[in-house]
MARDODREN-962956 format. One line per 5 residues: their letters; for each residue z negated, y negated, x of N, C-alpha, C, O, CB. Coordinates in steps of 0.02 Angstrom, whole numbers. Each point is the difference from the previous one (the first is absolute). Glycine has a CB too. Layout:
BEGIN
A	Z,Y,X,Z,Y,X,Z,Y,X,Z,Y,X,Z,Y,X | ...
***
This chain:
BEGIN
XXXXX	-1299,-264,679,58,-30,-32,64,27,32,7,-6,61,-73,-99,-89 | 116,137,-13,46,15,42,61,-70,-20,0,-38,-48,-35,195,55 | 65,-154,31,53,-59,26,77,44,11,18,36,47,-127,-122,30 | 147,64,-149,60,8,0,72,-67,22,-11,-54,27,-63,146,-115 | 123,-74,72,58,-60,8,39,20,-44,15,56,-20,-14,-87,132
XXXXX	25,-48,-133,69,-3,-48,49,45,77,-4,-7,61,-9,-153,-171 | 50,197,69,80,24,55,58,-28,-5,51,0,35,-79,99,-38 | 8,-129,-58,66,-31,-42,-13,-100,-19,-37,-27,-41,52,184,-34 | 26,-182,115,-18,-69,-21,-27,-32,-61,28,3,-55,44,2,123 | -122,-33,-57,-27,-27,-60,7,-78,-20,-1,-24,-57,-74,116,81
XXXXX	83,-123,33,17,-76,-24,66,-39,20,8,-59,-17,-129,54,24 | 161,36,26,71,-7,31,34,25,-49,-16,25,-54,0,-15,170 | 79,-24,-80,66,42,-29,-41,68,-8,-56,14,21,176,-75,48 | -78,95,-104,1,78,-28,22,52,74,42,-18,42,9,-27,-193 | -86,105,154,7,26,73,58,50,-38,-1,25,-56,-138,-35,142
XXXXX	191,14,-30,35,50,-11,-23,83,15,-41,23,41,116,-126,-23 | -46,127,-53,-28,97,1,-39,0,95,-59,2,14,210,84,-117 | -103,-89,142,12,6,54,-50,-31,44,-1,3,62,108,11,-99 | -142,-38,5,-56,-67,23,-65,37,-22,-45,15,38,121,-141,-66 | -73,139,-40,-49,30,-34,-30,79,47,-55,19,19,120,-85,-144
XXXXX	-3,91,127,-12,79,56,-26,-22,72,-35,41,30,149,31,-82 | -104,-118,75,-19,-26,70,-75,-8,3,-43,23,37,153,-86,-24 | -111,18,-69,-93,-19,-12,-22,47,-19,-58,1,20,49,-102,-52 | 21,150,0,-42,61,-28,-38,35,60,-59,6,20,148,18,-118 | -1,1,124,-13,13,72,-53,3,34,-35,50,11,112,-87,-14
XXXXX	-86,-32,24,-35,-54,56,-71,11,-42,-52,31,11,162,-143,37 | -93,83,-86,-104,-1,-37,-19,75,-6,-61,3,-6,65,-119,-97 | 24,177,102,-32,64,15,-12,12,81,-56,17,20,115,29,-132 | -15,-55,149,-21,12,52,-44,-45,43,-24,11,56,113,49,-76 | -96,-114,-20,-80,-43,21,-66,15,-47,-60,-16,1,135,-91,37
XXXXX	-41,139,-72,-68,38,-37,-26,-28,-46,-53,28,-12,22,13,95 | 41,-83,-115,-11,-32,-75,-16,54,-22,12,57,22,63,-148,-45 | -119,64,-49,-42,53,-45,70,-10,-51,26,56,-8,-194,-73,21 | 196,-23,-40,56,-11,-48,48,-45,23,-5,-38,48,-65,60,-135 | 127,-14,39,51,-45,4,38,-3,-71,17,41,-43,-9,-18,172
XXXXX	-4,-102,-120,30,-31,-88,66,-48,28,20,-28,51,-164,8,-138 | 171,35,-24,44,-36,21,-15,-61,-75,-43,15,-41,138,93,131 | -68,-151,-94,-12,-40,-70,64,15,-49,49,34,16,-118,-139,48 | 61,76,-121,65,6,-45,-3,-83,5,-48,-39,2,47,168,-98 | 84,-141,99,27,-52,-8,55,-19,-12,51,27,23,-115,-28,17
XXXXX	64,-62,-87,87,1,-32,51,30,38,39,47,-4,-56,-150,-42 | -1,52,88,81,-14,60,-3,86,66,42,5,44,-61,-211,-31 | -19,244,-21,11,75,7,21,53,-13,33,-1,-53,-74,-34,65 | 37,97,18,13,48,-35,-57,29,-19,-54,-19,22,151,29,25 | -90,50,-102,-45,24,-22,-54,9,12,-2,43,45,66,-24,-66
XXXXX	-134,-41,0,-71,29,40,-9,88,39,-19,20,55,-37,-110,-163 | 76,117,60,-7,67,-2,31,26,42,-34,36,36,15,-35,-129 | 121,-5,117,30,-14,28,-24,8,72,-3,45,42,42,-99,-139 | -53,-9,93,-52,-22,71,-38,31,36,-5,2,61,0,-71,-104 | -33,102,-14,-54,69,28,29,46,42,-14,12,59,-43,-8,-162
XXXXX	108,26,61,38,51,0,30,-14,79,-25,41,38,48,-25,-185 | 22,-61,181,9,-18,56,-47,4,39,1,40,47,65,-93,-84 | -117,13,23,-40,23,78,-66,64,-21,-49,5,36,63,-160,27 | -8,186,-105,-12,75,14,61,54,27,-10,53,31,-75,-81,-126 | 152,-1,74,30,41,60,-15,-19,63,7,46,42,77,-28,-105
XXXXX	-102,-66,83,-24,-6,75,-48,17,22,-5,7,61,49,-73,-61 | -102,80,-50,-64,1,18,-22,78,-4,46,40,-2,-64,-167,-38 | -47,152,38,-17,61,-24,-73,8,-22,-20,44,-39,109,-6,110 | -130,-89,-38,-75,15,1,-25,-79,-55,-45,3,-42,31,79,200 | 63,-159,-143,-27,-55,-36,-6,17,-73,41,37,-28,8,-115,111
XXXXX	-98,53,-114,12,-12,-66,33,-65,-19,-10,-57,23,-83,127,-36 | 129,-51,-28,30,-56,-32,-14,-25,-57,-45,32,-27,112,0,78 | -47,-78,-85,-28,-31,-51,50,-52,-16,44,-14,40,-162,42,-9 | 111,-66,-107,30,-64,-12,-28,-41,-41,-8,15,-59,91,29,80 | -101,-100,6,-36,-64,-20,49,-63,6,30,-30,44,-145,81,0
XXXXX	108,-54,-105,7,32,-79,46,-20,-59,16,-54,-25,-124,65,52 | 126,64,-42,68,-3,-48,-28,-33,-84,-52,17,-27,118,113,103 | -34,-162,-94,-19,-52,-68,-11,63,-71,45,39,-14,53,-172,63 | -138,133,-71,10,58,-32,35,-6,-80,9,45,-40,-112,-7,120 | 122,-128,-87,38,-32,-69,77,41,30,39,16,-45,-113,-173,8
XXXXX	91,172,100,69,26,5,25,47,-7,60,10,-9,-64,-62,52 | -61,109,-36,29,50,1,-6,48,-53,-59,-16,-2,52,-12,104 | 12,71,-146,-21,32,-49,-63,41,40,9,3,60,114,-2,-135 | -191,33,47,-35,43,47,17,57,4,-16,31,51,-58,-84,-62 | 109,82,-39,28,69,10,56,19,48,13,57,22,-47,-57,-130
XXXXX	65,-56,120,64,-21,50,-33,-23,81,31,3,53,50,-60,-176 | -121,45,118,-41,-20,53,-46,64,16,2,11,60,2,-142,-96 | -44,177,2,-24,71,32,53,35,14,-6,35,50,-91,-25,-106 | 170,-6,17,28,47,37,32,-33,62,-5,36,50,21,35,-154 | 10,-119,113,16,-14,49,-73,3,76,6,21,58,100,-90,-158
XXXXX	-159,43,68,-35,15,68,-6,78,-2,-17,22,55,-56,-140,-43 | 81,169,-62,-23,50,8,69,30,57,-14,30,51,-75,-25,-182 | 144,-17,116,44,31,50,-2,-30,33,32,33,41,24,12,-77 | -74,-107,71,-12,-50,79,-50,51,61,-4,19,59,-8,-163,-144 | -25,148,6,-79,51,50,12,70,30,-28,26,48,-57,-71,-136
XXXXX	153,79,30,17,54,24,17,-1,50,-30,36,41,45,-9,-116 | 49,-73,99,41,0,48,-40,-36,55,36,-23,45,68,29,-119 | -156,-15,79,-37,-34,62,-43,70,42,-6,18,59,-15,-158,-136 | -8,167,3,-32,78,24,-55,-25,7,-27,20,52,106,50,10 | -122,-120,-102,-60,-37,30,-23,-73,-53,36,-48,-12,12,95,153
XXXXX	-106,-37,-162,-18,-52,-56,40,-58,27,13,-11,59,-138,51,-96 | 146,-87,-30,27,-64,-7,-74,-61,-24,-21,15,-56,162,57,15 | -169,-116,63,-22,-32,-29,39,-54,-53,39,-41,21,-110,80,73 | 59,-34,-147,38,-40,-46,-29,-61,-24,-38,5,-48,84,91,19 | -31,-166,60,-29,-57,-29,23,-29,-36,58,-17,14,-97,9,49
XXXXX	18,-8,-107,50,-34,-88,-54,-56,-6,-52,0,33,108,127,-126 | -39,-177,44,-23,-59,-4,44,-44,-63,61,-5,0,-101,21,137 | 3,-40,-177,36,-23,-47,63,-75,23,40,-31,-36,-164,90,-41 | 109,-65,141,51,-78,20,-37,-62,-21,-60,-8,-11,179,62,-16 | -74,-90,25,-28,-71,-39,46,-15,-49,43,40,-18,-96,-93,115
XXXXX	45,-16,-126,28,-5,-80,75,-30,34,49,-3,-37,-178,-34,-66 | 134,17,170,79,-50,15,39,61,27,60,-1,-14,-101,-140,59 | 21,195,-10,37,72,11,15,25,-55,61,8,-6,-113,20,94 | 12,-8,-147,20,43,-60,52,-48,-55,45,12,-40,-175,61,54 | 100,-122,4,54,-49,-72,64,-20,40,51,-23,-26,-158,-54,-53
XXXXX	99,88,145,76,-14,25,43,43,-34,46,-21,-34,-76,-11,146 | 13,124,-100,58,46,-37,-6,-16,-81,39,26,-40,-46,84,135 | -41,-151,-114,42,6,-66,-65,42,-58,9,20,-57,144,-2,133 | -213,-16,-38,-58,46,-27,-56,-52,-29,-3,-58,19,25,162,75 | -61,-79,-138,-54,-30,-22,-51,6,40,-31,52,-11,66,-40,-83
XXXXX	-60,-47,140,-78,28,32,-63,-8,-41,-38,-48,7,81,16,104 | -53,81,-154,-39,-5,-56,-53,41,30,19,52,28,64,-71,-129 | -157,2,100,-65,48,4,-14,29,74,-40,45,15,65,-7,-141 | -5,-55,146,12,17,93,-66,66,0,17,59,8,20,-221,66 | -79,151,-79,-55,63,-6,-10,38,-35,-40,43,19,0,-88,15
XXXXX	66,54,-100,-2,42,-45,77,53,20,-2,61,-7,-79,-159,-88 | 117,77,109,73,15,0,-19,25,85,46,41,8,39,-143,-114 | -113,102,155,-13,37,52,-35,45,-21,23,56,10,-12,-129,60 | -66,71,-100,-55,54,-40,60,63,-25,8,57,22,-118,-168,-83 | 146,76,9,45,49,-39,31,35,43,-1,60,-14,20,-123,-74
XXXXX	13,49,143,76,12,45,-49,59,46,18,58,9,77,-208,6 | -156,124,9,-46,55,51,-1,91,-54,15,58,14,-127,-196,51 | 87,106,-119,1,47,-62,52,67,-6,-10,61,-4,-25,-174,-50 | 110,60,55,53,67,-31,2,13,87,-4,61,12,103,-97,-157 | -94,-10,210,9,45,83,-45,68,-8,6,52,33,-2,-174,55
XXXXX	-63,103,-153,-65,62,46,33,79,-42,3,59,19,-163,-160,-13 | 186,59,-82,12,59,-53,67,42,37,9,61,3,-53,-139,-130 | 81,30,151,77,30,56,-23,48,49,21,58,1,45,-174,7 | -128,84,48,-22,54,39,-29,59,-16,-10,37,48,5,-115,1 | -13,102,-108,-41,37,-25,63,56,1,-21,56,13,-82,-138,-82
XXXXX	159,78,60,53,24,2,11,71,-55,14,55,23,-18,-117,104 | -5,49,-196,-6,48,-65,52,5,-16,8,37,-48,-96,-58,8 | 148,-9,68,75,-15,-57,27,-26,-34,59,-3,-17,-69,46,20 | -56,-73,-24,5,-53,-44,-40,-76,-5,-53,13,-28,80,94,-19 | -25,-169,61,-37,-57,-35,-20,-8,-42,43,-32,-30,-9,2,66
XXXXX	-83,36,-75,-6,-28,-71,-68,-49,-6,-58,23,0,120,92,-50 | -46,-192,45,-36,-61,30,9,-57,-64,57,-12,-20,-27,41,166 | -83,-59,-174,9,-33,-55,-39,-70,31,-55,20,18,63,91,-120 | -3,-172,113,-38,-59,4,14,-39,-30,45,5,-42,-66,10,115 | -16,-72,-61,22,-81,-16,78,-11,36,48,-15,-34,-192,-38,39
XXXXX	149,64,73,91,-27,2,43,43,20,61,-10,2,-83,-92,26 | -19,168,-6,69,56,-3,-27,42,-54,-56,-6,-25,102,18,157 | 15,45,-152,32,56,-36,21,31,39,42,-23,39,-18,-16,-122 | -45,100,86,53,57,35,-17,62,-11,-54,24,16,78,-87,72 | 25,94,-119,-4,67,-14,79,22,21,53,-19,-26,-157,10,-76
XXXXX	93,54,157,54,26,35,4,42,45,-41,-10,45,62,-68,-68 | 21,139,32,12,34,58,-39,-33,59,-16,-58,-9,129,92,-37 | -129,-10,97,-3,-23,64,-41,44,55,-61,-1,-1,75,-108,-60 | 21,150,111,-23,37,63,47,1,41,60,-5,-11,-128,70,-38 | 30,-56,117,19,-4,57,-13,66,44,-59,18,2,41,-141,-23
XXXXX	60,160,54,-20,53,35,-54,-18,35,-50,34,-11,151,10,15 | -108,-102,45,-79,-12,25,-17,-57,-23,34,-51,8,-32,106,93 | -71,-55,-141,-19,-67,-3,-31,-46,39,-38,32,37,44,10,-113 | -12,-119,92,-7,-16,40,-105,36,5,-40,29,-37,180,-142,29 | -139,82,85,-95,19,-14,-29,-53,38,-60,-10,6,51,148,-9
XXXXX	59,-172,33,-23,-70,56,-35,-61,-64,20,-12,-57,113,27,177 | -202,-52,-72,-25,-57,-34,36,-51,-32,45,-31,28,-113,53,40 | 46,-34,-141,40,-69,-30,-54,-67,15,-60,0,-12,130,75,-103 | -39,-119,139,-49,-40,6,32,-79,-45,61,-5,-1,-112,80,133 | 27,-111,-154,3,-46,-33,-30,-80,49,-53,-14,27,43,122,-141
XXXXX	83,-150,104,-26,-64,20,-41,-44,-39,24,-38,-42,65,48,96 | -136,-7,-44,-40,-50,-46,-53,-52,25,-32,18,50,49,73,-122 | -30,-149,47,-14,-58,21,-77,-9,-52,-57,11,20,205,-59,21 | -127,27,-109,-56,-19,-46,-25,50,-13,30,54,6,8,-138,-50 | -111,79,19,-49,61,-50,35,40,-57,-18,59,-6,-80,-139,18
XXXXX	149,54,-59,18,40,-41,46,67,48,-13,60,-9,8,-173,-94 | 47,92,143,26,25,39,-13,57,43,41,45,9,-19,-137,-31 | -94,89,54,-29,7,51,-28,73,-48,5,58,17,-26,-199,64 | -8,113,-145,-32,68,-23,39,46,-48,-19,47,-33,-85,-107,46 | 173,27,-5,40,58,-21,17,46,53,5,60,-14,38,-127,-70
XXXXX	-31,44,147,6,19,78,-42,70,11,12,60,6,-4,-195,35 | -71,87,-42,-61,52,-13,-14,72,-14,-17,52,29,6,-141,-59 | 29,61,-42,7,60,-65,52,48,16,-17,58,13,-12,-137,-106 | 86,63,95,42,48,0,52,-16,66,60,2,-13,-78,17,-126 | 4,-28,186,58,22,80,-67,7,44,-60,-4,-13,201,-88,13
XXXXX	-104,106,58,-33,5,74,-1,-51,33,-2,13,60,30,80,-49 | -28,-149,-22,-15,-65,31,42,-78,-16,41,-17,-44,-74,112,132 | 7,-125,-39,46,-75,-6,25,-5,51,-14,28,54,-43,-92,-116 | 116,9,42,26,-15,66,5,-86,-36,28,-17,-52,50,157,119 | -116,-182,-14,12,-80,-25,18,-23,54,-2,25,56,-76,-47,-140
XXXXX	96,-32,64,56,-58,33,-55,-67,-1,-57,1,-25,201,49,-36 | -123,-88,83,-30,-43,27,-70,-5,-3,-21,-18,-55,115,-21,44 | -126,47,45,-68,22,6,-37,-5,70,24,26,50,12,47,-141 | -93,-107,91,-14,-10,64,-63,35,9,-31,10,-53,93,-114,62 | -89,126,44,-58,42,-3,-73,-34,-50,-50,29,-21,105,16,155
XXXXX	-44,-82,-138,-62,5,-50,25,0,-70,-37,23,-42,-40,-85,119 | 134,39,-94,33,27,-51,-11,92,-30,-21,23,-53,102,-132,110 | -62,133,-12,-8,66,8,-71,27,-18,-10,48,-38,98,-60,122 | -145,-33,-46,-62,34,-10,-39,-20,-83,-40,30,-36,28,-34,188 | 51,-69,-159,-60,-17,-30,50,37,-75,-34,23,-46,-50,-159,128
XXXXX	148,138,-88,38,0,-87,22,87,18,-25,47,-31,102,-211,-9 | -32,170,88,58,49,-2,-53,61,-27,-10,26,-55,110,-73,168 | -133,56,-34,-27,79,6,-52,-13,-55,16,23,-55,-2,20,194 | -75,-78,-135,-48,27,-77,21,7,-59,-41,14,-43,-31,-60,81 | 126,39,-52,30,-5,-78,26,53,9,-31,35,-41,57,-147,4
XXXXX	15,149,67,42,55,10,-42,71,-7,2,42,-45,73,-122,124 | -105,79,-33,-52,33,9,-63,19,-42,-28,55,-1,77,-98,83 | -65,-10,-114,-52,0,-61,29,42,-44,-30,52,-15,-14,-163,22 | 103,97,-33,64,39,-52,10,56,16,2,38,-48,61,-120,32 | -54,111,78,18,68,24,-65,17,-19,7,48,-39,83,-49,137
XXXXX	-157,-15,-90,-58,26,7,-12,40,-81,-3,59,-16,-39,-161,121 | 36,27,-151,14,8,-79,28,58,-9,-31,46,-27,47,-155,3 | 52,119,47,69,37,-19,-11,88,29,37,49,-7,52,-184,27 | -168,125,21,7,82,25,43,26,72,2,48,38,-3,-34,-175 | 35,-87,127,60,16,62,-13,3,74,-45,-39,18,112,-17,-92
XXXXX	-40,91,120,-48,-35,82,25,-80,26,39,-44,-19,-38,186,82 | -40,-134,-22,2,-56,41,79,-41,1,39,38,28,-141,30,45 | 132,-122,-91,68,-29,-4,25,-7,71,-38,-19,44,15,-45,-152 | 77,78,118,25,-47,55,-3,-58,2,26,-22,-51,28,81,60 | -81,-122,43,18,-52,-31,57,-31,58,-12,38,47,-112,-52,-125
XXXXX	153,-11,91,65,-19,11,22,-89,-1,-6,-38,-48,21,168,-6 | 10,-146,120,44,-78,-27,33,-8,64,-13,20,57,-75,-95,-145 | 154,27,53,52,8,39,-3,-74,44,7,-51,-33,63,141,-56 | -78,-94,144,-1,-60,29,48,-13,46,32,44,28,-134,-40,-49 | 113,-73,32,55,-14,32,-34,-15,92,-53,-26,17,128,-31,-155
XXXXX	-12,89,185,-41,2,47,49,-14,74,32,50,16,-120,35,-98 | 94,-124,111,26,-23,83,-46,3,58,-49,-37,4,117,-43,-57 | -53,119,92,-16,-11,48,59,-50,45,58,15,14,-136,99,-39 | 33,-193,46,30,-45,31,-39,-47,52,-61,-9,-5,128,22,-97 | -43,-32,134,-56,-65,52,16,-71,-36,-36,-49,10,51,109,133
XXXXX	48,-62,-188,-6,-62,-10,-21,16,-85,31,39,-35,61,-103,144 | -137,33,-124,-53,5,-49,33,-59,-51,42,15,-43,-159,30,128 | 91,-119,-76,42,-27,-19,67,5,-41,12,-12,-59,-78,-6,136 | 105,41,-26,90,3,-55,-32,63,-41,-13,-22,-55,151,-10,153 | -151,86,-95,-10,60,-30,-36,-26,-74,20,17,-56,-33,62,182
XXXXX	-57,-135,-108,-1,-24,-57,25,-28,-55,-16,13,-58,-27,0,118 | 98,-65,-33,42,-32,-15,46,51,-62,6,-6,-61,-20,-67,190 | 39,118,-83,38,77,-29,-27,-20,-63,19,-39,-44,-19,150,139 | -63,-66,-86,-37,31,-58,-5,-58,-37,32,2,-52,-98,92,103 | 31,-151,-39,26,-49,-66,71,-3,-35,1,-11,-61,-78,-56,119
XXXXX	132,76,-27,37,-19,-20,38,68,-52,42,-9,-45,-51,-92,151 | -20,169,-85,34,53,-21,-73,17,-72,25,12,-55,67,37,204 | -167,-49,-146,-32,-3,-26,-20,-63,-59,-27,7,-56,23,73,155 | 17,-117,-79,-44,-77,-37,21,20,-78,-41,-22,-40,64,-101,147 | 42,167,-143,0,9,-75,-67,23,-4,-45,-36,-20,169,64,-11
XXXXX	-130,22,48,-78,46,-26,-47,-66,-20,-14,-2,-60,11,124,161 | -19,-170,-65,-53,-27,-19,11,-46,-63,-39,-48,1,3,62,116 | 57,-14,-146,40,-30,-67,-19,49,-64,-27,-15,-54,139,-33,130 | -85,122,-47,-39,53,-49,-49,26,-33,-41,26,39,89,-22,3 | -63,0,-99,-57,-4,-32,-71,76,50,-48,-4,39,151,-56,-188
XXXXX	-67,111,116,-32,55,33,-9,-13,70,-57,14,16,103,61,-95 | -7,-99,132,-7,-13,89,-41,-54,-21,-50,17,31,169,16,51 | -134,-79,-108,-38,-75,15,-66,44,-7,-40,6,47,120,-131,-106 | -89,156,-4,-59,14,25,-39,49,15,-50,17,-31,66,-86,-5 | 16,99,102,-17,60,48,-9,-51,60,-27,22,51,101,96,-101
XXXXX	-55,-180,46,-4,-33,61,-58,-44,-19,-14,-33,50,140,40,-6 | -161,-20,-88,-35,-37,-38,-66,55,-2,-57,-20,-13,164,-58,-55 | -95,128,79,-60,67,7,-31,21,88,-45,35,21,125,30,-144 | -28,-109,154,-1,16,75,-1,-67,35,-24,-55,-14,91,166,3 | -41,-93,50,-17,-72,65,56,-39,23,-2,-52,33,-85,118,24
XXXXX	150,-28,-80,53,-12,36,21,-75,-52,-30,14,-52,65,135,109 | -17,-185,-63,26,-56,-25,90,-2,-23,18,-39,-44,-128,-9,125 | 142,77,-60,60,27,-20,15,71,33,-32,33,41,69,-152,-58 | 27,131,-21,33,64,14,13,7,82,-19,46,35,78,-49,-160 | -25,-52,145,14,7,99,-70,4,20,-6,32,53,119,-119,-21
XXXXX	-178,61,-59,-63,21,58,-28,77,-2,-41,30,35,-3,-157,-49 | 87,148,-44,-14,70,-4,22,78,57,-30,53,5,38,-125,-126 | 75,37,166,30,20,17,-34,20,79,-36,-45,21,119,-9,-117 | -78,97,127,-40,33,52,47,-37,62,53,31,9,-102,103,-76 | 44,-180,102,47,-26,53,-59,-17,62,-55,-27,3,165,-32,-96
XXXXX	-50,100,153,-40,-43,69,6,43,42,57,22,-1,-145,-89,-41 | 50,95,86,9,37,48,-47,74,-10,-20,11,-57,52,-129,127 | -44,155,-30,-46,66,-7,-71,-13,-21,-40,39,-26,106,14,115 | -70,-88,-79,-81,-26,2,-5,-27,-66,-55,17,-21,36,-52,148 | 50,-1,-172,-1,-15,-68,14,59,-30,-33,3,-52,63,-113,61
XXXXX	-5,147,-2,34,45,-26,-62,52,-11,-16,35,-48,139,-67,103 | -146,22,2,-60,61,-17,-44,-17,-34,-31,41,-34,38,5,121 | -20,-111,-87,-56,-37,-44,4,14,-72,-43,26,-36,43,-119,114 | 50,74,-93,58,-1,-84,-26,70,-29,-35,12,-49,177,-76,92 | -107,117,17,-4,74,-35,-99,11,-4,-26,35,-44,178,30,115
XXXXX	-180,-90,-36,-89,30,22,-25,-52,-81,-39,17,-44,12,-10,243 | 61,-61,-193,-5,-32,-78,7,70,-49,-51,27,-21,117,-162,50 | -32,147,-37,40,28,-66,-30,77,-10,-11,34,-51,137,-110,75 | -132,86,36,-50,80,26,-55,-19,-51,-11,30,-53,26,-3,209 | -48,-79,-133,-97,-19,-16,13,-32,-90,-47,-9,-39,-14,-56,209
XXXXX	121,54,-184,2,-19,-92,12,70,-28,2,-3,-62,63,-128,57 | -58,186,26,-1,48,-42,85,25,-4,27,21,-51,-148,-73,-15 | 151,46,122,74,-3,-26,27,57,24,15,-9,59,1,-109,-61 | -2,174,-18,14,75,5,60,7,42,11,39,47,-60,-10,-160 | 88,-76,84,74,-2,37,47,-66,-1,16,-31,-50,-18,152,15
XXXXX	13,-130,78,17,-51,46,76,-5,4,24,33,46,-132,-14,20 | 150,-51,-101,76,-6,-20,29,-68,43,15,-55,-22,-35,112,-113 | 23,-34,195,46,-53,51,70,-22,-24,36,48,-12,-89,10,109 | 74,-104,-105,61,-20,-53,9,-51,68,-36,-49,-9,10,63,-159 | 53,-17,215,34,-44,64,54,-38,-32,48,20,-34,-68,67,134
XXXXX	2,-148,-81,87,-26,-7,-6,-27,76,-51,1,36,84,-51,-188 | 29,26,168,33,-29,46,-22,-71,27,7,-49,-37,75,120,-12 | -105,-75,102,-38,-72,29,54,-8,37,13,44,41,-146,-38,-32 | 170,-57,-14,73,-13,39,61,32,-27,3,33,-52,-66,-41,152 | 127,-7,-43,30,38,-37,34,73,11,44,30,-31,-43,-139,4
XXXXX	-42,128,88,4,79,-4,-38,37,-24,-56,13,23,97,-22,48 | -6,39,-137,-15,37,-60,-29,67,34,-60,7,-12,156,-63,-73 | -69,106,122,3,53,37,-81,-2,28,-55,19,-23,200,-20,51 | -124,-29,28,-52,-6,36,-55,-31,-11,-43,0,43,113,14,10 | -79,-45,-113,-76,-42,-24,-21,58,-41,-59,2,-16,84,-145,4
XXXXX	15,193,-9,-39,49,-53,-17,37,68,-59,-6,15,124,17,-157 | -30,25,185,-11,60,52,-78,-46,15,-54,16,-24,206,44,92 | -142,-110,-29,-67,-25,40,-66,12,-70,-56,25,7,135,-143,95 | -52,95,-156,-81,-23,-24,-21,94,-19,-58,19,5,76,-188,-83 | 50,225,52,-22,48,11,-38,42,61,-44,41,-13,118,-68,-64
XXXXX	-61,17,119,-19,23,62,-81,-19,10,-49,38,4,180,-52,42 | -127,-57,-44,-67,-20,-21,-52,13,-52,-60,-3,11,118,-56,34 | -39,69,-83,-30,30,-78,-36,69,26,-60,14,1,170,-61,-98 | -49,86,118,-7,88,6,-84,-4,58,-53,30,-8,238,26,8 | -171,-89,36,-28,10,64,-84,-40,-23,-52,18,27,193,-22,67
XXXXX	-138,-37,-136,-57,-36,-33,-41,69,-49,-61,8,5,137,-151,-11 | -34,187,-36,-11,38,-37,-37,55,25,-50,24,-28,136,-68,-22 | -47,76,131,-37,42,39,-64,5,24,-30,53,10,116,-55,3 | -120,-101,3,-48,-8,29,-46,8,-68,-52,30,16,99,-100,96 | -47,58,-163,-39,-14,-54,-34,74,-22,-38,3,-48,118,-114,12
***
């Protein structure tokens, strides 16, 4: 299992550029297999983001988990990752994900078909990469017939967030893996990976990445950290798709999902997630107290050094 980190805050305030290059930094020279950043309102751009801490970096892969794909057009979205990837000199992993229905109807969008409309959107990314000059793409919810090339096209993995079976075997079928969210290791073994995987199998395709982003402190006081996580987590368990990924696993809400405690939990959590089949390992730290800085440095440091022994 390799074991990456968010670089870019995921449950706080929004990290400034300057923050983002620091962590890039720091998580290459502890040797992470990857480094992510999330898309979020109150941020700057996902892509953006990349772009920053690959100027800092040279060897991490980067990635973003995950941009809504109701926002963006897909043809507007390959070229933009296709020039991100240029300017990095080094595959982009691209994680897209349809959102949920209170993100998309906030701007003002229909969240209509959530799996069919990822199906479609994977469709015109693959007809864009193919890079002919042209699109020409007919479905149920897009149209597109249009110009479209890029001096380089992108060639880095698309991976898709997905949770349910319809989801999972569109994942399958057409990207290089998943990346899920709340998910606890048996979550993972018993829904994520056999569904994914079965589909890739169907589909001819290799082996998926499988992928999930977990929330993660290294702390001695266990307790408040929980507390945290109830208080920053507890929406999820209300959610239809999260209720029942937690309802497939052991964890009882979204905060028992969250990796908190000292080295020794920590290793347990990841040797969990190793033995469910979990390819890659998306450390998403928030802050146990209130030094922001130093609760990400420590639980990174810890992470890297957990990753080495494994």
């Amino acid at each position: 299992m390799r074991v990456g980190i968010f670089v870019a805050e995921t449950w706080d305030a929004a990290s400034p550029l300057a923050e983002v290059r620091e962590r890039a930094c720091l998580a290459e020279a502890l040797g992470f297999a990857h480094g992510w950043v999330p898309y979020l309102p109150w941020s700057h751009d996902a892509l953006a983001l990349v772009q920053a801490a690959g100027a800092a970096t040279s060897r991490l892969e980067l990635g973003s988990a995950v941009i809504p794909t109701y926002l963006f057009h897909p043809l507007a979205l390959a070229r933009q990752a296709a020039t991100v990837e240029a300017a990095l000199a080094r595959p982009l992993a691209l994680g897209i994900g349809c959102s949920n229905q209170l993100v998309i109807e906030m701007h003002g969008l229909a969240y209509e078909r959530p799996a069919r409309h990822v199906r479609e959107y994977l469709e015109v990314l693959h007809a864009a990469r193919r890079g002919a000059g042209q699109v020409a793409y007919s479905g149920e919810l897009f149209r597109v017939n249009g110009l479209y090339a890029t001096p380089e096209p992108a060639r880095g993995p698309i991976l898709v967030g997905a949770l349910g079976p319809r989801m999972l075997r569109v994942a399958g079928e057409l990207s290089d893996g998943t990346l899920a969210t709340s998910c606890d290791p048996l979550a993972i073994e018993r829904a994520v990976r056999p569904a994914i995987c079965a589909a890739a199998r169907e589909a001819g395709r290799a082996e998926p990445r499988v992928g999930a982003v977990v929330p993660v402190a290294l702390t001695h006081d266990v307790a408040a950290a929980r507390e945290q996580a109830r208080e920053r987590f507890g929406i999820y368990d209300s959610l239809p798709r999260y209720r029942r990924m937690l309802e497939l696993g052991r964890a009882k809400s979204a905060a028992e999902i969250c990796v908190l405690g000292g080295e020794r939990e920590l290793r347990a959590r990841l040797r969990e997630y190793a033995d469910a089949g979990l390819s890659d390992f998306l450390a998403a730290p928030f802050a146990a107290g209130a030094d922001r800085a130093g609760s990400w440095r420590r639980t990174a440091e810890c992470l890297a050094t957990l990753a080495r022994e494994s």
